[in-house]
C-alpha positions in Angstrom: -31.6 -104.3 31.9 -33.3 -106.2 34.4 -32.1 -109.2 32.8 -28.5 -108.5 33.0 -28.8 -107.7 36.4 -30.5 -110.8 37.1 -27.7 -113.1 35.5 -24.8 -110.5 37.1 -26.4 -111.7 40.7 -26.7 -115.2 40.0 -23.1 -115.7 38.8 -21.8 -113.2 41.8 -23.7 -114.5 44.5 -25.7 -111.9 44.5 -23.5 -108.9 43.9 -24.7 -106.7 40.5 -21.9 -103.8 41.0 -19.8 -104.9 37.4 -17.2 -103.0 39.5 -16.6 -105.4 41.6 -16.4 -108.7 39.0 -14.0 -109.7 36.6 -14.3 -109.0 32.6 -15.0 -112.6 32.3 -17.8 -112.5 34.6 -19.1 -109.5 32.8 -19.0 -111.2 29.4 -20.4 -114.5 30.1 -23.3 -111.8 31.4 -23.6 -110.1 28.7 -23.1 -112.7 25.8 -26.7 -114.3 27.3 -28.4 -110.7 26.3 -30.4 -110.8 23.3 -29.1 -109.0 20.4 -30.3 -105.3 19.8 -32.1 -103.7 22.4 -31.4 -105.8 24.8 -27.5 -105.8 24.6 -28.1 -101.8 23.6 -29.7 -101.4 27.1 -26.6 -103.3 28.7 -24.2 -101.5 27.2 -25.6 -98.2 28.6 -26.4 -99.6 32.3 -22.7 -100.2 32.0 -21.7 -96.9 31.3 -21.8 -96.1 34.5 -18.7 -97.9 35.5 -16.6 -97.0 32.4 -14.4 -96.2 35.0 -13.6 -99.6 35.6 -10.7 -101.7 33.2 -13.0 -104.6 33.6 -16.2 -102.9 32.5 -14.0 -100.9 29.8 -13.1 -103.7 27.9 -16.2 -105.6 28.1 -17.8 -102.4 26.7 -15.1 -102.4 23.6 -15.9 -105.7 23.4 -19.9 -105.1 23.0 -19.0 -102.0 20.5 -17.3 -104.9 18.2 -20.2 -107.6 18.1 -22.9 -104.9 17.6 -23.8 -105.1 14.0 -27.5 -104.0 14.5 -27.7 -100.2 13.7 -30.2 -99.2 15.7 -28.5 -100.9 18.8 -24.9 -99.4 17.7 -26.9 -95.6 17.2 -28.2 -95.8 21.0 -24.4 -97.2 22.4 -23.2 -94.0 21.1 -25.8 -91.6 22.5 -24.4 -93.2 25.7 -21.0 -92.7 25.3 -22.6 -88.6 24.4 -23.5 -88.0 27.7 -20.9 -89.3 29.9 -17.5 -88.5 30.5 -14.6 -90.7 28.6 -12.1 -92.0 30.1 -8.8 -91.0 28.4 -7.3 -95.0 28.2 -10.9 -96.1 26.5 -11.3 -93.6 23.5 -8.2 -94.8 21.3 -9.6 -98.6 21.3 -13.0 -97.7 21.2 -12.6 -95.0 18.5 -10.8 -98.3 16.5 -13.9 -100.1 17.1 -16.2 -97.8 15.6 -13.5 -97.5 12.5 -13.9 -100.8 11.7 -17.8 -100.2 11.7 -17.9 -97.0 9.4 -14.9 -97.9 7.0 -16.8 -101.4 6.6 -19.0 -100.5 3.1 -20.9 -103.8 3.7 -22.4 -103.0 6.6 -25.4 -100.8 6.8 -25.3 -97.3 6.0 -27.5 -96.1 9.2 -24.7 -98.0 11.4 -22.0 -96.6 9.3 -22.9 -93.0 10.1 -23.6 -93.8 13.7 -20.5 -95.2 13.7 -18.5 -92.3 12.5 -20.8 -89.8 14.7 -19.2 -91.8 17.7 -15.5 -91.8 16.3 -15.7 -87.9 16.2 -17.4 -87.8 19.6 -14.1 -89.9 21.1 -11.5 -87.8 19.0 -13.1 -84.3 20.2 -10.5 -84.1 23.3 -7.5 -85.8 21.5 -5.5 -84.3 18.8 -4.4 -87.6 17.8 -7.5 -89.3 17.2 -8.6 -86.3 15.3 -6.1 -86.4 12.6 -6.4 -90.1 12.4 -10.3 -89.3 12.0 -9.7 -86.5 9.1 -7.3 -89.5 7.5 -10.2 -91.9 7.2 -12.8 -89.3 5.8 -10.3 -88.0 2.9 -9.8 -91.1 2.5 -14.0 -92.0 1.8 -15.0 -93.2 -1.8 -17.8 -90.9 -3.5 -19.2 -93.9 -5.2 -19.8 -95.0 -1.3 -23.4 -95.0 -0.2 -25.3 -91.5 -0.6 -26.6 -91.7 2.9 -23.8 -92.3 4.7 -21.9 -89.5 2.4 -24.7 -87.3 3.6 -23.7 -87.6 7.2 -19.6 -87.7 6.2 -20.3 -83.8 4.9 -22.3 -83.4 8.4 -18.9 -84.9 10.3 -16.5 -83.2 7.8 -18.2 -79.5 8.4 -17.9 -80.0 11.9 -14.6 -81.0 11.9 -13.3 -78.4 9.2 -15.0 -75.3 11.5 -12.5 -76.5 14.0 -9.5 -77.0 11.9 -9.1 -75.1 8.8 -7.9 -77.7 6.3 -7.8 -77.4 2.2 -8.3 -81.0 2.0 -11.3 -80.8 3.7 -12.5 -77.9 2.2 -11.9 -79.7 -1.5 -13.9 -83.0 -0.2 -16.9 -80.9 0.9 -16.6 -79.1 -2.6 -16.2 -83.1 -4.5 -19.5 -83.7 -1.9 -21.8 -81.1 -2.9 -21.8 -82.0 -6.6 -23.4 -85.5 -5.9 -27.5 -85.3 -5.8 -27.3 -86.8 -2.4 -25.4 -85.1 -0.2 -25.1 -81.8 -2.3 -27.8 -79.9 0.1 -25.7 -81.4 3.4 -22.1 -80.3 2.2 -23.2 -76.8 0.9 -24.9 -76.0 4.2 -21.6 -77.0 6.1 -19.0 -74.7 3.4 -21.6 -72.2 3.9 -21.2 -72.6 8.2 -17.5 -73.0 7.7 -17.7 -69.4 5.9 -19.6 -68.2 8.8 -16.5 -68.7 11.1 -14.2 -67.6 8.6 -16.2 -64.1 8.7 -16.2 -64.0 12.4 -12.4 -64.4 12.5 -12.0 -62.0 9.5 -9.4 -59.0 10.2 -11.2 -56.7 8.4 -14.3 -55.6 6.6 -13.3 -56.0 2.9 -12.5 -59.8 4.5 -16.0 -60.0 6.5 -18.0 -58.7 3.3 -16.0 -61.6 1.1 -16.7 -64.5 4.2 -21.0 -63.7 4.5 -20.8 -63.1 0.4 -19.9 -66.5 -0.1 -21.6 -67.8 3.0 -25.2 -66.8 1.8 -24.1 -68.1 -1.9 -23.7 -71.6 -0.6 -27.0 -71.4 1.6 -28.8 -70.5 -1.6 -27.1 -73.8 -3.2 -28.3 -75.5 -0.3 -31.4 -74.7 -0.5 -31.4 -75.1 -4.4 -30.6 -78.7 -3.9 -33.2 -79.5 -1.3 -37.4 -79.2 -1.4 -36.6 -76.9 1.9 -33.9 -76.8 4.4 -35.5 -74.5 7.1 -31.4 -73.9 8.5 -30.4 -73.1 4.8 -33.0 -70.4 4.7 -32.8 -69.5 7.9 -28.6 -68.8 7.6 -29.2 -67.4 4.4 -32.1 -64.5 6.1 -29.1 -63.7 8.5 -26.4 -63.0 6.3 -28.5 -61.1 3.9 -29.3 -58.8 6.7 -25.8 -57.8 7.2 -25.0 -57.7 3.9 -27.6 -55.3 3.6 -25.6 -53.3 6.2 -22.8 -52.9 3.6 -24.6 -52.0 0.8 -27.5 -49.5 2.6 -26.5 -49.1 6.1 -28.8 -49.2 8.7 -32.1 -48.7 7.3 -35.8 -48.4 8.5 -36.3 -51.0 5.3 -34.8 -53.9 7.3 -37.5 -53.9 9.9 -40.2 -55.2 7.0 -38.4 -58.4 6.4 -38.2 -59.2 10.5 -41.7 -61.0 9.4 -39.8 -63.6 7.2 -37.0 -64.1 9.5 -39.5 -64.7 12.5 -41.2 -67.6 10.1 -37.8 -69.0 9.0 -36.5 -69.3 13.1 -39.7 -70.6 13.9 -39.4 -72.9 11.4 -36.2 -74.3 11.7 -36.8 -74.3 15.7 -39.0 -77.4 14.5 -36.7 -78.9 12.6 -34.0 -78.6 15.3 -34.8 -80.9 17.8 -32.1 -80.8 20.6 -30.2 -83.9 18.9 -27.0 -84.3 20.1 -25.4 -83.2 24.2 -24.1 -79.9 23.8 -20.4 -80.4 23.9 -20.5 -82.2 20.7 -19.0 -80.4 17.7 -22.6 -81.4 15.7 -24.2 -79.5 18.1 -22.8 -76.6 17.8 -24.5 -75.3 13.9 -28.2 -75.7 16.1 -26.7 -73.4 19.0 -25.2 -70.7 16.6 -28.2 -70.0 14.9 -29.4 -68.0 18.0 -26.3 -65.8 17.7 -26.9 -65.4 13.9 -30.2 -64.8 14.4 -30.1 -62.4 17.2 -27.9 -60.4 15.2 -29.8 -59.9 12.5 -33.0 -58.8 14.6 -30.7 -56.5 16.3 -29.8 -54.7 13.5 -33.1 -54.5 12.1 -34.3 -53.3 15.6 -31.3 -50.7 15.6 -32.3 -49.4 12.0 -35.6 -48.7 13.1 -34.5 -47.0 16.1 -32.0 -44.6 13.9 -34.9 -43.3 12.1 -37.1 -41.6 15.1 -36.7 -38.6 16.6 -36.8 -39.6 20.3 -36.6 -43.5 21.6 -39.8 -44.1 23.5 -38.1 -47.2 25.3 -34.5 -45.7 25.5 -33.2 -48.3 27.8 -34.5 -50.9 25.2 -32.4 -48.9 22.1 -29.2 -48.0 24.2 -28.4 -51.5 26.1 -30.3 -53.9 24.0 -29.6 -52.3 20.9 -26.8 -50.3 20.0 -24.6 -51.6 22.8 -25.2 -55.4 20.6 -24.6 -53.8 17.5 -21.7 -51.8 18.7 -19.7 -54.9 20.0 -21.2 -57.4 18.4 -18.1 -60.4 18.6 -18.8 -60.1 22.3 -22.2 -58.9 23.0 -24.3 -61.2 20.2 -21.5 -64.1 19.7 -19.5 -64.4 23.0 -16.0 -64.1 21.4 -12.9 -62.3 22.8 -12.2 -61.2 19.1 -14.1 -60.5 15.7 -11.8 -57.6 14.3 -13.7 -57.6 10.7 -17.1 -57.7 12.4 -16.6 -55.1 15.2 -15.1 -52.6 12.8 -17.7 -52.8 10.4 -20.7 -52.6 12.8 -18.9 -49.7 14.8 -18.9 -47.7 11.3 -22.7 -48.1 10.3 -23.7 -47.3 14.0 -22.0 -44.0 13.9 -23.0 -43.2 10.3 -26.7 -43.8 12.0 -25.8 -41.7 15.4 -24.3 -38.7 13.8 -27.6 -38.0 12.0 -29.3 -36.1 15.1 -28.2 -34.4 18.0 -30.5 -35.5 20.4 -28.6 -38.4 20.9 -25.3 -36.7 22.0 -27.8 -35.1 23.9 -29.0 -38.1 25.3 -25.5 -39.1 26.7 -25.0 -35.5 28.9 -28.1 -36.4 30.6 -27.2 -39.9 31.4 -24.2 -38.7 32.5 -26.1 -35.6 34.6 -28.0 -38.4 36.6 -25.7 -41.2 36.5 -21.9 -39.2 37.8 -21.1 -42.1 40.1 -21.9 -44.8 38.1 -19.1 -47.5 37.7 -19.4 -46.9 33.5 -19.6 -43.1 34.2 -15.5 -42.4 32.9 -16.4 -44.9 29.5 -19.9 -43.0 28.6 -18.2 -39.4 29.0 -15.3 -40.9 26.3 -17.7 -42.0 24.6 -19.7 -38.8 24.8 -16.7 -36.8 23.5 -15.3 -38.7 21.0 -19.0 -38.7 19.3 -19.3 -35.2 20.0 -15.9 -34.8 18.0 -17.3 -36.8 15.0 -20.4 -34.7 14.6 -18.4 -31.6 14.8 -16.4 -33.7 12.1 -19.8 -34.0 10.1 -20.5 -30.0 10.0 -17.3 -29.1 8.8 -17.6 -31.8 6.3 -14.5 -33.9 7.4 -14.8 -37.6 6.9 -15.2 -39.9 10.0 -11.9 -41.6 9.9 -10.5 -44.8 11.5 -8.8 -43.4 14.4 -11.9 -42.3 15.6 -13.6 -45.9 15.0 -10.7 -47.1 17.2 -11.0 -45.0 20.0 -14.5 -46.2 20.3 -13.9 -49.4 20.3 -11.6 -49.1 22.9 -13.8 -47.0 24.9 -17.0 -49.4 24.9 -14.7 -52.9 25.2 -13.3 -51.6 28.4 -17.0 -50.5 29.7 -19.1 -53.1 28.0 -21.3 -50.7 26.6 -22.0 -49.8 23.0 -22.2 -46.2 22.8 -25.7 -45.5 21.1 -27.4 -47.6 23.4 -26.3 -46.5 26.5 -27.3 -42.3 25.6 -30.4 -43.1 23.9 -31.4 -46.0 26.6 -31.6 -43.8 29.8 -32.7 -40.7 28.2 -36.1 -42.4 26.7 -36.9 -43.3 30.5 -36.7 -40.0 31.3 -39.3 -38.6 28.2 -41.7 -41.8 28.8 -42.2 -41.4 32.0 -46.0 -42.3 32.2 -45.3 -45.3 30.2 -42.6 -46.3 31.7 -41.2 -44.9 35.0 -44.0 -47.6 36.6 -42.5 -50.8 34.7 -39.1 -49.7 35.9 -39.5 -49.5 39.7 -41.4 -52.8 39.2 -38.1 -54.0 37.7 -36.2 -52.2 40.8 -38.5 -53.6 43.2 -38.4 -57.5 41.8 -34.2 -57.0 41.2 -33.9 -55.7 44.9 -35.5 -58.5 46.5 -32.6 -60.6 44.8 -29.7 -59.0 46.8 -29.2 -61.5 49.4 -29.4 -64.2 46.6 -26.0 -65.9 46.8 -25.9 -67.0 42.9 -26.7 -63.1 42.4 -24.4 -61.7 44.5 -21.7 -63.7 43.3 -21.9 -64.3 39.7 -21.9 -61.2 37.5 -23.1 -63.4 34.9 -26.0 -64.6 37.1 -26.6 -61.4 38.0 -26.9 -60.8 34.4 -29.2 -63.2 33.1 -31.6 -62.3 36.2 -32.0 -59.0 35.3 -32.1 -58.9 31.6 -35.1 -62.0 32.1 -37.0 -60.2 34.7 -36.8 -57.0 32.4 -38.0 -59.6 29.3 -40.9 -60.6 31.6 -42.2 -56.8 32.6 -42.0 -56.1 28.7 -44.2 -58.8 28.1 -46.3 -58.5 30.8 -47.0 -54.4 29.3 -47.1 -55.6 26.0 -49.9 -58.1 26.7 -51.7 -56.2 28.5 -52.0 -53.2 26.3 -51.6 -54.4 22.9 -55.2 -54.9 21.5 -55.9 -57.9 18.8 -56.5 -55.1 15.7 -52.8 -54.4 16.7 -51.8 -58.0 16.9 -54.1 -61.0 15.9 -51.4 -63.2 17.9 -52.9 -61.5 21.2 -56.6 -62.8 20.3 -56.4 -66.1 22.8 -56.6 -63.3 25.5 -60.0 -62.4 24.8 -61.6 -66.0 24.6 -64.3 -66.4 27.0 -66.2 -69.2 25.9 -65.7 -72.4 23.8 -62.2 -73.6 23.4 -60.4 -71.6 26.1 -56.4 -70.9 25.4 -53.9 -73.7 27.1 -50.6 -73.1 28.7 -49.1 -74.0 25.0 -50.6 -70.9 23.4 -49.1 -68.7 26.1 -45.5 -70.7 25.8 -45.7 -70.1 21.8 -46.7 -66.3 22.8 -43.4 -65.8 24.8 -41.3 -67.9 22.8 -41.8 -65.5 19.4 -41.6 -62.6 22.0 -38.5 -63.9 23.0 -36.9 -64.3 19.8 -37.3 -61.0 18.5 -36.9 -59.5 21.7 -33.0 -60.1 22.6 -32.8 -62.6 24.7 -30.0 -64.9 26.2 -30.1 -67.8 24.5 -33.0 -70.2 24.7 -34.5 -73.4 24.0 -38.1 -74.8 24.1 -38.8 -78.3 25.8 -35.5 -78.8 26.8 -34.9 -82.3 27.8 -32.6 -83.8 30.5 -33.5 -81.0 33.2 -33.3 -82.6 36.4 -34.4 -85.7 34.8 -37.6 -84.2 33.1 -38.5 -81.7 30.6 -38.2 -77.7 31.0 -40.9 -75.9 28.9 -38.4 -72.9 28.1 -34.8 -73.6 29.3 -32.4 -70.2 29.6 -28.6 -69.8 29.5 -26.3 -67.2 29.3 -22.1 -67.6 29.5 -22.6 -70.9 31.4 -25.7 -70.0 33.8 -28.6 -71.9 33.2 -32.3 -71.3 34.3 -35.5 -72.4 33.5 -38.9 -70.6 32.8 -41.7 -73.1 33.6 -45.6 -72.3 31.5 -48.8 -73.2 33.5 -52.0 -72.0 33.3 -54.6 -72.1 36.2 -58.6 -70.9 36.8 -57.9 -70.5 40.0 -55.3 -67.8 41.3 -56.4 -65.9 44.6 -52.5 -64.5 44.2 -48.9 -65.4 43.2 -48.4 -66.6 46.5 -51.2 -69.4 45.9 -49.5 -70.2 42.5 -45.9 -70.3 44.3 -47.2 -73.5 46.3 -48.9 -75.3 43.6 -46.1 -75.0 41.1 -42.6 -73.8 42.2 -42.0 -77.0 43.4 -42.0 -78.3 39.7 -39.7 -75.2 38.7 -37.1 -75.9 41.8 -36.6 -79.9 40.4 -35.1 -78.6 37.4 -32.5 -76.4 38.9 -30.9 -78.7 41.2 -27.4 -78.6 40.2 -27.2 -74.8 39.0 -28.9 -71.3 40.3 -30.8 -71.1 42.6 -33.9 -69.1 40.7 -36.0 -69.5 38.3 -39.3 -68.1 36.5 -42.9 -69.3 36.5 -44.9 -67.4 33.9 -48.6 -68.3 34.5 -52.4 -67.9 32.0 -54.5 -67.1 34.5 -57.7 -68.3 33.4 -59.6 -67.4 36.3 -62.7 -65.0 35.8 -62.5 -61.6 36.5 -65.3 -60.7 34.5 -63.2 -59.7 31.6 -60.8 -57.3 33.7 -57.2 -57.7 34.5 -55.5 -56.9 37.7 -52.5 -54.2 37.8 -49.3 -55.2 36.8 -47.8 -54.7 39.7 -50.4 -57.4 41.8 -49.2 -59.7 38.6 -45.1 -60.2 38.9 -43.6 -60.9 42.5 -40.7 -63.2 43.7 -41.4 -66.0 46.2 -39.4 -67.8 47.8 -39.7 -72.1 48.0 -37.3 -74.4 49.9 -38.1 -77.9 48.3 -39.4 -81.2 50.8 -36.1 -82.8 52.5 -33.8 -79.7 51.3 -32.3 -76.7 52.6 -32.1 -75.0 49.8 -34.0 -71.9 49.2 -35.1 -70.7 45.3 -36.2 -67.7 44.5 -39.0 -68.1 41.9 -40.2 -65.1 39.7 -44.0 -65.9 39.3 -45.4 -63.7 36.5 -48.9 -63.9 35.4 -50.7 -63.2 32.0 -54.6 -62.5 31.9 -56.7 -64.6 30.0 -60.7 -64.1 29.4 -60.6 -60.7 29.7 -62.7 -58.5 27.6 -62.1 -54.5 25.7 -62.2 -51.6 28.0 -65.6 -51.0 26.4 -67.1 -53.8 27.3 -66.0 -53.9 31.0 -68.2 -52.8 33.8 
């Protein structure tokens, strides 16, 4: 880089903006770089003016000389993360045809190559079909490695734009040894979609059927694809839905869907930037996966009595379940999905009374609340099917439709919302405590611009700071006879815990816990590194893990670290979370929870900018009630 700088000044009189020079200039520059790394650097420093004509066509002109695959794999992460101009993606993507259609070049290159051609056709119809052209038109005598990465590129394509053709190369693809594991995994994905668009049930059923059969082949044709099995975990859970309904049974496999995410969280690396249609399979897991906790969660709930955590059941729950196209995946419309999900939650509700009970005294407390006109719909038309059930009349569709309509309007899924508020009410020495901590934390965010504005902000705030009390309760009563995971806790001597066992902690708390989506180290925060980065419908947040042997107070652990937690969030909210291990000694006690979770407040050196940051801290060498004096 440094180099090409160098020789940009000395042939400009001392001028480096390639703005500014002609495309000769910039070539007789760049043709004195060294091939590789050297000319791989370049070609991103020039990136920055793609903007330019001059720098445009100098950077075509270093796609076409780049025979070096490492060197042609790193241009195109460059072109990933910036913005393409519309005049530079037809020639370019013609540049990187002539790499990936060329069989004697290497097959790393190749695939590099055709990564970037779908990158530049993502925004232009044109180059898209063009792009769909040259893959039908791919030999399967061509090189198993670069097929391997064609059925990568294919599947993304075809989950975009249903095709036969495509679908039939995919099919030709998974019958060769070497890319048979890659092409099943993407028919299996492309199914996937097909079931989220499905109008009906019958159609839904049909879509996961097949889905999970080509996960299995998948996985049959690899030592172990940790998305394979993970996918195929998922759709076996709502399968299971079809043929049992929601049963308790469910919640004994949540053990082997916890290994299998886990699992494939390792194998998924954050690859590719997230507009990129390869993306995509790595961020839908979370939806697939959340899902299929939900309903195993739900199932569990449907078999007790009375909810002891009914604001957990009714709004994380049953309200998921209940709308699950909008509430688990984000989409305006999954007809097949909805309908089926709606029917096994009501099968499940109509099996006590307690929880049309449950609604009348939500409603009782809550008669001005904006969802007040929804729950009472909702509380009649469920009322009506259970009076259904007793004299033995069958709950038809009109009465799935009404609640449908009912909850889509308010948001809320019915189950959850009279189950939720009603188990506050019966848990109240539990649980009345943790919720006015929650009220207390949530009011001190009213003035907070990004919360007062943003419904989705608000949102994500309080569904996080809700995740954070749980956790903070949960660790601090759970013993480790309960749950071995919670034994780095009570270490007091030798090898202490570090911040990483307390991420790890969090992290599996978080993915069977229903959580916005989330992702562990995420890179290219503010130019670092974010130990647990957070985002829900476009708002983004970060939840920063230290630990410390030293903590007077939150306030103390506000100055030390928030600063850290503010650099990530520059260009989004204006909040984040700081979750500590406080490894100072209290001679094995813990404080109270409420001297443990505050907000504080941090404008950053040269800035004007206040963040709120939620400081949350989790007790390390502590010792049994038993052993305390």
């Amino acid at each position: 880089m440094e180099h090409l700088i160098e020789l940009l000044q000395a042939d400009a009189g001392g001028s480096s903006d390639p703005g500014s020079m002609s495309a000769d200039r910039l070539l007789s520059a760049v043709r004195e770089l060294a091939p590789g790394v050297d000319r791989a650097d370049g070609f991103c420093w020039l990136c920055r003016w793609i903007s330019e004509t001059s720098v445009q066509s100098v950077l075509l002109e270093m796609l076409a000389w780049t025979d070096d695959a490492p060197a042609l794999a790193e241009m195109v992460d460059c072109l990933e993360r910036i913005e393409i101009p519309v005049g530079f993606a037809r020639p370019a993507w013609d540049g990187l045809r002539s790499h990936f259609e060329d069989r004697s070049k290497h097959p790393w290159g190749r695939s590099h190559a055709l990564r970037g051609a779908m990158l530049l056709a993502q925004e232009n119809a044109v180059l898209v079909r063009r792009l769909q052209a040259s893959i039908l038109d791919v030999s399967m005598d061509d090189d198993p490695q670069f097929l391997r990465h064609v059925a990568k590129v294919a599947g993304a394509i075809l989950r975009r734009y249903r095709d036969a053709d495509f679908r039939s190369l995919l099919e030709q693809l998974a019958t060769l040894d070497a890319a048979a594991d890659e092409a099943s995994m993407e028919i299996g994905l492309a199914e996937l979609r097909e079931g989220l668009a499905a109008p009906t049930g019958d159609a839904l059923w049909s879509a996961l059927e097949s889905a999970r059969s080509w996960f299995e082949r998948s996985l049959d044709n690899s030592e172990h694809r940790p998305d394979a099995k993970l996918y195929k975990l998922c759709t076996t859970f709502l399968l299971t839905v079809q043929d049992d309904g929601l049963r308790a049974e469910m919640k004994e496999r949540l053990a082997d869907l916890e290994t299998a995410a886990i699992e494939y969280t390792a194998f998924a690396q954050a690859r590719h930037a997230s507009h990129s249609w390869l993306a995509v399979s790595s961020k839908e897991r979370f939806h697939w996966l959340s899902m299929a906790t939900k309903l195993a969660a739900l199932a569990n709930s449907l078999t007790k009595e009375v909810w002891l955590d009914v604001a957990l059941v009714i709004e994380d729950e049953l309200l998921s379940i209940f709308y699950p196209g909008s509430a688990v995946f984000g989409l305006p419309s999954t007809p097949g999905l909805d309908a089926s999900m709606q029917d096994a939650t009501i099968r499940g509700l109509r099996e006590r009374r307690y929880y049309l009970q449950a609604l009348d005294e939500w409603l009782q407390v809550n008669t001005d609340h904006g969802k007040a006109g929804a729950v009472f719909e909702l509380r009649e038309t469920l009322k009506g099917t259970m009076e259904d059930t007793l004299y033995r009349r069958p709950f038809d569709a009109t009465t799935t439709s009404r609640l449908v309509e009912v909850l889509e309007d308010a948001g809320f899924s019915e189950a959850v919302a009279q189950m939720g508020v009603s188990e506050l009410r019966m848990h109240a020495d539990a649980n009345v405590l943790v919720a006015d901590l929650w009220q207390q934390v949530i009011k001190q965010f009213s003035a907070q611009p990004d919360y007062s504005n943003f419904l989705d902000a608000r949102m994500l705030v309080e569904s996080l700071v809700g995740l954070l009390l749980k956790f903070l309760d949960a660790r601090s009563n759970i013993g480790v006879s309960t749950d071995p995971a919670a034994a780095y806790l009570f270490v007091r001597s030798g090898k202490l815990p570090v911040e990483h066992d307390l991420q790890l902690d969090f992290l599996k708390f978080l993915q069977t816990g229903g959580a916005p989506t989330f992702q562990a180290e995420a890179r290219d925060r503010g130019g670092g590194r974010a130990d647990i980065d957070v985002q829900f419908r476009g708002v983004k947040t970060i939840v920063e893990v230290k630990k410390d042997d030293n903590v007077p107070d939150n306030a103390a652990l506000s100055k030390r670290y928030a600063g850290q937690a503010t650099g990530y969030l520059t260009t989004g909210v204006r909040f984040g979370f700081l979750l500590v291990l406080d490894l100072t000694d209290r001679k094995g006690h813990q404080q109270h929870i409420s001297e443990r979770i505050t907000v504080e407040r941090k404008t950053p050196a040269g800035s004007s900018t206040e963040y709120l940051i939620v400081v949350a801290r989790v007790q390390a060498l502590r010792k049994t009630p038993h052993d305390l004096k």
